[in-house]
C-alpha distance (Angstrom), angle and dihedral (degrees) to the residues before:
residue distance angle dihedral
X1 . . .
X2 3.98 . .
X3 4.12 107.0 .
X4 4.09 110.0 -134.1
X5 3.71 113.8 -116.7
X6 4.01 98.1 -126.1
X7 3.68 126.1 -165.3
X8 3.99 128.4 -165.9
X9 3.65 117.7 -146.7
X10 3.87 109.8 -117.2
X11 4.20 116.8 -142.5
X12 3.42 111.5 -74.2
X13 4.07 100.5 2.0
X14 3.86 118.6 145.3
X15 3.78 116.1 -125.1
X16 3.54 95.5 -119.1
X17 4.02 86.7 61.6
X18 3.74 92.9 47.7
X19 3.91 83.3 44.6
X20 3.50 96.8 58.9
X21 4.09 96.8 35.7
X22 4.03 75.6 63.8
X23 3.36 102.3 52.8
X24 3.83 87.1 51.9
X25 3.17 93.3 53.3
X26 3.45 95.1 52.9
X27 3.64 90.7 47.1
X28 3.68 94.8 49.5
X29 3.50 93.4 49.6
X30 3.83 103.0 53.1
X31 3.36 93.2 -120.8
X32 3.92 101.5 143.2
X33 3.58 91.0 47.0
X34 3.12 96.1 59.7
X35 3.39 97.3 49.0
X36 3.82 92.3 54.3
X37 4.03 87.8 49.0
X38 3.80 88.1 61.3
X39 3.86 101.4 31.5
X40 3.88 83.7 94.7
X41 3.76 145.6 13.1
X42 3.74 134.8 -100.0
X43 3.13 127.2 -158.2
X44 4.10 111.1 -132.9
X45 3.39 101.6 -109.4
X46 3.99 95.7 41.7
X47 4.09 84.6 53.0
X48 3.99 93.9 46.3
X49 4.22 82.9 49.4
X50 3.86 99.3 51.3
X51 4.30 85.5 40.8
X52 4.13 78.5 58.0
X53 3.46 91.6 45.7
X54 3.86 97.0 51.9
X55 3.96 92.1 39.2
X56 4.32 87.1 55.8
X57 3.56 89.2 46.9
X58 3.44 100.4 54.0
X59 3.67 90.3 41.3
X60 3.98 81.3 57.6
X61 3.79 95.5 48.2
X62 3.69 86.8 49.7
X63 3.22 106.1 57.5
X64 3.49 95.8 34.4
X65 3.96 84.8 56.1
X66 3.70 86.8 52.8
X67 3.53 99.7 47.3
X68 4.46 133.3 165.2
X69 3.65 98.9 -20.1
């Protein structure tokens, strides 16, 4: 179960403020990622290939980040 980020309104804060404490809250805790990770189903072997995928292309990034030395 996904916990809701919940925000009080302090004395005398606009909404806007207490708007955007929210949505860094939200942001901080992952929320919308999660979410998205569980808006749909993968099958195991599609979700082990796309972990692959991610691991090769941040093996890419990093040695392209550390480059001839």
């Amino acid at each position: 179960m996904i916990d809701l980020a919940e925000i009080r309104l302090q004395e005398g804060e606009s909404l806007e403020n207490a708007l955007r404490r929210f949505k860094r809250k939200v942001q901080q805790e992952d929320i919308i990622k999660e979410v998205k990770r569980h808006s749909f189903y993968l099958k195991p072997g599609e979700k082990m290939r796309l972990k692959q995928a991610l691991a090769r292309k941040r093996n890419r990034k990093k040695v392209r980040r550390e480059g001839p030395e």
